[in-house]
N, C-alpha and C positions, 0 to 999 in steps of 0.2 A: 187695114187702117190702124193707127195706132194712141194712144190718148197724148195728149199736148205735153205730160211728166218726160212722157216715153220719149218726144221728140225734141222737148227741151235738153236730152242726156245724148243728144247727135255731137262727136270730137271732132267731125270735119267742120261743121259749121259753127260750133260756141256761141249757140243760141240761149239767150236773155229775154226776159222779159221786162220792161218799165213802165211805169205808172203814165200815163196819158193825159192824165186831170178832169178823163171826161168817165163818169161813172159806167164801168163797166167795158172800158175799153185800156188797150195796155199797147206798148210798142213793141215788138219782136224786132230785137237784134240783134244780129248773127256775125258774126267776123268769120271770115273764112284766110286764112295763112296764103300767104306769095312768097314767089321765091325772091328772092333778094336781085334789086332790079329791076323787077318788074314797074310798070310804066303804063298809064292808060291806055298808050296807043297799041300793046304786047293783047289787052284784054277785048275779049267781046261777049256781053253781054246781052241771054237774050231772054223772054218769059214766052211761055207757050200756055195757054192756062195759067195754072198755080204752078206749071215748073220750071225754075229757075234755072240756067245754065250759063256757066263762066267759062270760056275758051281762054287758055295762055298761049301764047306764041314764046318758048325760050329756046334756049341754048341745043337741051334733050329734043327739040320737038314740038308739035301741037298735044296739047291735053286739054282734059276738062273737068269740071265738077258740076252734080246736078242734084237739085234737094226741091222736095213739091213743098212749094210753102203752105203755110197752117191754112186750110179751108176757110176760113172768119176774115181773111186778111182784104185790108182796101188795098187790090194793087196797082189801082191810079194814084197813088201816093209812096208808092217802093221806091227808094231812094237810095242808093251806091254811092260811097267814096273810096279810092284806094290814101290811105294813111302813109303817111311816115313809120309808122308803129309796125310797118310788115303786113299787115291784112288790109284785106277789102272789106269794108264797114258796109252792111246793108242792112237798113229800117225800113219797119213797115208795119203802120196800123193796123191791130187785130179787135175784135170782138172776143173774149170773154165768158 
């Protein structure tokens, strides 16, 4: 296992933390990079437990990325966008 510093410093996912407003709780978000192109329908997303996994469908092929989210996390409220900005934006209430 690893402490929360440890996992805040993961460069595939570019994971943050922000204030939540509720004492003791904070939002974890993670941008994870797409390739240029990329398009909802290219992604699939899916959670098994706490683990996270992003299928692309491109050009190279099928790939993927997978990262266990923080143990504290509410993940009936994990929430995905893919951006204009290049990444896949995902939030998600944590405890603290």
């Amino acid at each position: 296992m690893f402490t929360l510093d440890q996992f805040l410093q993961n460069k595939t996912w570019n994971p943050t933390l922000e204030d939540a407003g509720e004492s003791g709780k904070k939002i974890l978000h993670m941008r994870l990079q797409v390739k240029p192109g990329t398009t909802p329908e290219n992604l699939n997303i899916t959670l098994s437990g706490h683990d996270l996994r992003i299928n692309f469908e491109n050009k190279a092929g099928p790939e993927y990325k997978q990262v266990q989210i923080w143990p504290t996390a509410d993940l009936e409220k994990l929430k995905t966008e893919l951006r204009s900005d290049g990444f896949l934006h995902i939030t998600v209430p944590i405890k603290v």
